[in-house]
C-alpha positions as CSV (number, residue, x, y, z in Angstrom):
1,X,-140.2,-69.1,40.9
2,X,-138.0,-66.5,42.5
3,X,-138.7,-64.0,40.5
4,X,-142.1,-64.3,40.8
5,X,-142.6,-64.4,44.7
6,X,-139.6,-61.4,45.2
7,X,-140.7,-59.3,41.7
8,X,-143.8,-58.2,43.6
9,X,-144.2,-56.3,47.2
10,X,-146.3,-58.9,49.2
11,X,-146.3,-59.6,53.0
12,X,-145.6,-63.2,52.2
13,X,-142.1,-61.3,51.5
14,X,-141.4,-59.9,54.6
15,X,-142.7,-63.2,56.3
16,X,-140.1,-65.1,54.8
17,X,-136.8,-62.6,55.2
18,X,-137.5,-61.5,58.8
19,X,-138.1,-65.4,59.7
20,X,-134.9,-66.3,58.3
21,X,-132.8,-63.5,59.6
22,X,-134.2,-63.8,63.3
23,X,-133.2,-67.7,63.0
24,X,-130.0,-66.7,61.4
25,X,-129.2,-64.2,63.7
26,X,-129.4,-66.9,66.7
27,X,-127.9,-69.3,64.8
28,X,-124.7,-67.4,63.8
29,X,-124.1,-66.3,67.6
30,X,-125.5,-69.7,69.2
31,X,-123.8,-72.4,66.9
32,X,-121.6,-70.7,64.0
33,X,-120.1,-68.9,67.1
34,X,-120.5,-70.9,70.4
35,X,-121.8,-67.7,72.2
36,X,-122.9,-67.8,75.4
37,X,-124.8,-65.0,77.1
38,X,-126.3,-63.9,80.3
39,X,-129.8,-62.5,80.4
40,X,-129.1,-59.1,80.4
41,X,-126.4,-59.7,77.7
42,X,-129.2,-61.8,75.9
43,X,-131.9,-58.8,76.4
44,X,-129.5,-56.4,75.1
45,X,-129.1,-58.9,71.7
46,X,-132.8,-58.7,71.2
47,X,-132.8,-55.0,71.6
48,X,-130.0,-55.1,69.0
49,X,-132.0,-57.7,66.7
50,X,-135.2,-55.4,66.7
51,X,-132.9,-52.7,64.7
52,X,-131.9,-55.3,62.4
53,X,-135.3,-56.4,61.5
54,X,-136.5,-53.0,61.3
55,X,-133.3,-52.0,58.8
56,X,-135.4,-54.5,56.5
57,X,-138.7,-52.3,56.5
58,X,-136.3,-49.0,56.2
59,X,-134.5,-50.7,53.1
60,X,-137.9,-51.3,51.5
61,X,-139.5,-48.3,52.4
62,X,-136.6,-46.3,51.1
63,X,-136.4,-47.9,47.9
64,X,-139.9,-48.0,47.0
65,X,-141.1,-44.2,48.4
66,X,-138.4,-42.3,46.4
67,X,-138.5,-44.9,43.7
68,X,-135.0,-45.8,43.4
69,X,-135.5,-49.6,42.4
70,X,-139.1,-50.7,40.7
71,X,-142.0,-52.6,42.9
72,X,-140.1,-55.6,44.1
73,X,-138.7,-57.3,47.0
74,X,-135.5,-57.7,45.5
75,X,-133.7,-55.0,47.5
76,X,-134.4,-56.4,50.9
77,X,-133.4,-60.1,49.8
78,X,-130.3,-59.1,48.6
79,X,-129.9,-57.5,52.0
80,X,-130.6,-60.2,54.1
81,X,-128.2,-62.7,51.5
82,X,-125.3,-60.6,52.7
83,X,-125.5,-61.1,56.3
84,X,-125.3,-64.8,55.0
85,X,-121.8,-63.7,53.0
86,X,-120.8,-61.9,56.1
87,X,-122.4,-63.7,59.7
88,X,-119.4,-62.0,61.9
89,X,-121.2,-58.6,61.2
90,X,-124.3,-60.3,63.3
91,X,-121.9,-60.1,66.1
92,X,-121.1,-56.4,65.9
93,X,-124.0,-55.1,68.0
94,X,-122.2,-51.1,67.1
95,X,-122.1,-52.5,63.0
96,X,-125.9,-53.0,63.1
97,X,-127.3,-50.1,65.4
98,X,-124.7,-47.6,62.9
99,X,-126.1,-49.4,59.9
100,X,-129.2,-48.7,61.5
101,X,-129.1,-44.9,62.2
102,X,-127.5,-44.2,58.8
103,X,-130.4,-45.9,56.8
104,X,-132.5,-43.2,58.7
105,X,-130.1,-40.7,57.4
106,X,-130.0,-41.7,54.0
107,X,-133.6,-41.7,53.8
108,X,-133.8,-38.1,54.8
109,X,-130.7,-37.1,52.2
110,X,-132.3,-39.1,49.0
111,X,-135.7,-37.5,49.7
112,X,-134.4,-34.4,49.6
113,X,-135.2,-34.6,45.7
114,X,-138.4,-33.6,46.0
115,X,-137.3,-29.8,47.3
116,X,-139.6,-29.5,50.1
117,X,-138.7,-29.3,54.0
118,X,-134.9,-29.4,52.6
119,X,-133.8,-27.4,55.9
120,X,-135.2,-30.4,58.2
121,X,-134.1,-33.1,56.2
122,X,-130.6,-31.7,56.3
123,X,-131.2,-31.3,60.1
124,X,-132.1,-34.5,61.1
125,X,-129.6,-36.9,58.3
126,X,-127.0,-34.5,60.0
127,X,-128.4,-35.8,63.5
128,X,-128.7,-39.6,62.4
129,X,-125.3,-39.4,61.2
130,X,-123.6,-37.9,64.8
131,X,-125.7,-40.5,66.0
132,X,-124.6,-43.3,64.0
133,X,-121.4,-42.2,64.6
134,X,-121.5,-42.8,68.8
135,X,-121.4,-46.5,68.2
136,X,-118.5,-46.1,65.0
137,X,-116.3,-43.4,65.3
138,X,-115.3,-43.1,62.0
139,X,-118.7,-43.2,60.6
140,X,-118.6,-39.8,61.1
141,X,-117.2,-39.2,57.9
142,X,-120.7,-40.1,56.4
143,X,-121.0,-36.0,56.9
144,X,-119.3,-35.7,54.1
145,X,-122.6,-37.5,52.3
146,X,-124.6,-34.7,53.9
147,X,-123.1,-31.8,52.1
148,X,-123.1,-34.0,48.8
149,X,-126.5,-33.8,49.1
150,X,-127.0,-30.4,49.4
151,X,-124.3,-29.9,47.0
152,X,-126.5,-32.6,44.5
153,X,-129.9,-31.5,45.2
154,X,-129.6,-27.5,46.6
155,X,-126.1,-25.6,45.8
156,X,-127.4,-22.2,46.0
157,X,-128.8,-21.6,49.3
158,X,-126.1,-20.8,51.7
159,X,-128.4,-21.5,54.7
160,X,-128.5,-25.2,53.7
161,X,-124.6,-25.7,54.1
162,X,-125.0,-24.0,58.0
163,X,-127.4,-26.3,59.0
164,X,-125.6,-29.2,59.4
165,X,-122.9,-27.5,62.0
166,X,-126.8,-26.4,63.6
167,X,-127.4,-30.0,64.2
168,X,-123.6,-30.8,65.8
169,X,-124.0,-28.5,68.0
170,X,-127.6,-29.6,68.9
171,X,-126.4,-33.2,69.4
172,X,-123.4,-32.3,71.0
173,X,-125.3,-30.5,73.5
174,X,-127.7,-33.4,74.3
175,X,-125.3,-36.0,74.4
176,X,-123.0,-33.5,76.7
177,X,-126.2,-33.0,78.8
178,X,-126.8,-36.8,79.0
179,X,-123.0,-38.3,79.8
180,X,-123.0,-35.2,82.7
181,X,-126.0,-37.0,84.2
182,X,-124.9,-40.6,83.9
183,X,-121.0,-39.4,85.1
184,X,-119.5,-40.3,81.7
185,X,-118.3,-37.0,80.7
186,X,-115.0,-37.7,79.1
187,X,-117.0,-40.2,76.8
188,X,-116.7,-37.8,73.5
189,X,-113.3,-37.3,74.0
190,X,-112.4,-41.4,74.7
191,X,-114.7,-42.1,72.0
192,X,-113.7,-40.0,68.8
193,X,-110.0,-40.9,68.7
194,X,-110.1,-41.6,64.8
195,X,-107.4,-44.2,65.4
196,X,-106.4,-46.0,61.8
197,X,-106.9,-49.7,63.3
198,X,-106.6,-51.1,60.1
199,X,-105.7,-54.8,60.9
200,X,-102.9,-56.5,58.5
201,X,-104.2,-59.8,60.4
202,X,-107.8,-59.9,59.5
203,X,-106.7,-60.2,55.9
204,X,-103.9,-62.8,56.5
205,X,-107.2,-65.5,56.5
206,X,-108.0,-65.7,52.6
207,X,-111.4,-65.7,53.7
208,X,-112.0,-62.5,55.0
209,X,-110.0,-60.7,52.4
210,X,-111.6,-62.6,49.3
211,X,-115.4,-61.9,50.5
212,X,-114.4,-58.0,50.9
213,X,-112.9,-57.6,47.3
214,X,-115.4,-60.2,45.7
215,X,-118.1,-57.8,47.8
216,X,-116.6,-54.8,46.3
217,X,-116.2,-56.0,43.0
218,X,-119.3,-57.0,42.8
219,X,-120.9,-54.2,43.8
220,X,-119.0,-51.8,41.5
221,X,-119.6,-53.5,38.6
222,X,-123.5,-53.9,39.0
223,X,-123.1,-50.1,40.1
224,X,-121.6,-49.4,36.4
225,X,-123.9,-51.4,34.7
226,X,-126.8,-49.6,36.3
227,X,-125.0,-45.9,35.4
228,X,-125.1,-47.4,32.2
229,X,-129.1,-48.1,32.3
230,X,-129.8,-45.0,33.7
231,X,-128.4,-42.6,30.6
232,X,-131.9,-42.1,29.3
233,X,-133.5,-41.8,32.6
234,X,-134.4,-38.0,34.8
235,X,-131.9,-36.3,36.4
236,X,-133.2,-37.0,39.4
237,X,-132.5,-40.7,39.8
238,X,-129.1,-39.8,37.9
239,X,-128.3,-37.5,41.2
240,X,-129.8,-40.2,43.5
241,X,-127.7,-43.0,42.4
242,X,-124.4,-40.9,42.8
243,X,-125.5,-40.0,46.5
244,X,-126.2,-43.8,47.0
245,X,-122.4,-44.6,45.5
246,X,-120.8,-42.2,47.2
247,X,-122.3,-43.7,50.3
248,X,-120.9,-46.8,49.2
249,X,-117.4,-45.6,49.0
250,X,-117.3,-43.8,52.2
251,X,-118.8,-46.7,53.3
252,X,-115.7,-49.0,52.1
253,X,-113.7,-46.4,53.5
254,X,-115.0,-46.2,57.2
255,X,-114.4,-50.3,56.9
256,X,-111.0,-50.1,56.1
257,X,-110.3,-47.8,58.8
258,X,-112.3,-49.2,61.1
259,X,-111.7,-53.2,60.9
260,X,-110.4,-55.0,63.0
261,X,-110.5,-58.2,65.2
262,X,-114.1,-58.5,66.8
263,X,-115.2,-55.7,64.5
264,X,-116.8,-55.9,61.4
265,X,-118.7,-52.6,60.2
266,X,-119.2,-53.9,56.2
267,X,-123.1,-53.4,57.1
268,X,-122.7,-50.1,56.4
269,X,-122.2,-51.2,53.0
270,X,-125.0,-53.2,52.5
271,X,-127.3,-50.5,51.5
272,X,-126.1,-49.3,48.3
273,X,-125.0,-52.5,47.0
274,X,-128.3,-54.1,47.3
275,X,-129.4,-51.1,45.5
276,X,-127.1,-51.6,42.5
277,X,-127.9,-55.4,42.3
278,X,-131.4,-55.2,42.2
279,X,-131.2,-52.2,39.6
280,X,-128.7,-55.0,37.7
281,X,-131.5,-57.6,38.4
282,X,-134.6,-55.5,37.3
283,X,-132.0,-55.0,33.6
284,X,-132.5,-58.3,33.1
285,X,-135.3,-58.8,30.6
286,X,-135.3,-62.3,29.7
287,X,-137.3,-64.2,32.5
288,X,-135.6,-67.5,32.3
289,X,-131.8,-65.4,32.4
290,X,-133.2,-63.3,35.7
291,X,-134.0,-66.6,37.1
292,X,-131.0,-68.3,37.3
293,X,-128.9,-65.5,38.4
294,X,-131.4,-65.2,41.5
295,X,-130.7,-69.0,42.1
296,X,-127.0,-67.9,42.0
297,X,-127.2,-64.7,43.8
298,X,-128.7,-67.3,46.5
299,X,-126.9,-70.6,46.4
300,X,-123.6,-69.0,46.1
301,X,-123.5,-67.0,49.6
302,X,-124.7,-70.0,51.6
303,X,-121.4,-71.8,49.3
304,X,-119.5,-69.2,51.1
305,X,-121.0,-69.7,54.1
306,X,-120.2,-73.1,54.2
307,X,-116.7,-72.7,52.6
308,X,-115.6,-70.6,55.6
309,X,-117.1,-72.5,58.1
310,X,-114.9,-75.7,56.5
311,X,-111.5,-74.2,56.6
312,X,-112.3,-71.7,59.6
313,X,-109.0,-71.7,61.3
């Protein structure tokens, strides 16, 4: 039944995940939470929500228009399944804008396959990126995914590995321009401290610790599995899936540096690891197999959900 209603792209689809996440997302801050806010606070949730939802149509859209999973829904059920793993991340307003603006830089580096406007795409990943990267600090090391793709997809031009300092210096003049005008000028400097605020604490709570490793683990070993699938297939997606796990591991790395209490930047994540479980899912030939390890991949995050919510301390 799952497998039939998420192996195809339908509207139906998107009707049913954006649904639940907008009642989730109230849900988690209203009553998982107890958060109260004030209507501007409230405005500025909705404004934040809006990204969310529209990360769902950039997951699709990603995966489908450079053909990194097949024609299914998969990808942005698995997405919406780990805000259910993880609900404190629906909290982090900076977690889901960065998320956010580094979807719309990953689009630009994985269609950078196809050769053409290479220059621009460069360009503006670079800009999504410095942009992402106001709301995270560290997130700024998701440059480093920039020149892997030029290094993956176009080595040998020496113009392409210039034009990402071209777009720091445009977004560093904008953003200079803009905190000048609103009296915030020593913003940049208050802002990128690159302090290690890795917090023993957070992983004192079994909970926390157990959902990051299980989430890890997980996500390496459907990774290796779809390596594995992938031998006979085109360079191309060969290339593509490394971009998509190195974005993975920088991702675990900006969330190691960057956790801590009342911050929880794992969204970051989320991408690539839906991307290697629905390449695990669409491996799975045998229809009645596929099916119960949807029910699983479904039953077992709202387990955890309820799990921490029992022994929450």
């Amino acid at each position: 039944m799952i497998s039939i209603i998420f192996g195809k792209t339908k509207p139906i689809n998107y009707i049913i995940v954006l649904t639940f996440l907008f009642i989730f997302y109230w849900g988690v801050h209203f009553f998982l939470f107890g958060r109260i806010y004030a209507s501007p606070q409230l405005l500025q949730n909705m404004l934040v929500l809006g990204a969310l939802l529209f990360s769902i149509f950039l997951v699709n859209f990603i995966v489908k228009r450079n053909k990194v999973t097949g024609s299914n829904s998969f990808s942005i059920l698995f997405y919406v399944l780990l805000t259910v793993v993880f609900p404190e991340t629906l909290l982090d307003s900076n977690a889901i804008l960065c998320s956010f603006f580094l979807l719309l830089a990953t689009r630009r580096l994985i269609s950078m396959r196809s050769s053409r406007e290479t220059k621009f795409k460069i360009f503006d990943a670079t800009i999504w990126v410095l942009v992402s990267s106001l709301f995270y600090d560290w997130a700024i090391l998701f440059l480093i995914l920039v020149f892997a793709a030029i290094y993956f997809y176009a080595p040998k031009n020496i113009r392409n590995w210039l034009v990402p300092f071209a777009g720091l210096f445009a977004v560093y003049m904008v953003t200079k321009c803009i905190l000048i005008l609103a009296g915030h000028e020593e913003f940049l400097v208050e802002h990128y401290q690159l302090h290690f605020s890795f917090d023993v604490g957070y992983f004192s709570y079994w909970g926390h610790s157990t959902k990051l490793i299980l989430f890890a683990s997980v996500t390496f070993l459907t990774g290796l599995l779809a390596f594995l699938k992938l031998g006979k297939s085109g360079f191309g997606r060969v290339v593509t899936m490394r971009l998509i796990a190195f974005s993975f591991v920088i991702g675990l790395v900006v969330n190691l540096l960057k956790l801590s209490d009342n911050v929880y930047p794992v969204m970051i994540a989320f991408f690539p690891a839906v991307v290697f479980m629905t390449k695990y899912i669409e491996s799975i030939r045998r229809a009645h197999i596929k099916e119960i390890v949807l029910i699983a991949a479904i039953v077992v995050p709202f387990l955890v959900l309820l799990g921490s919510i029992a022994i929450e301390p």
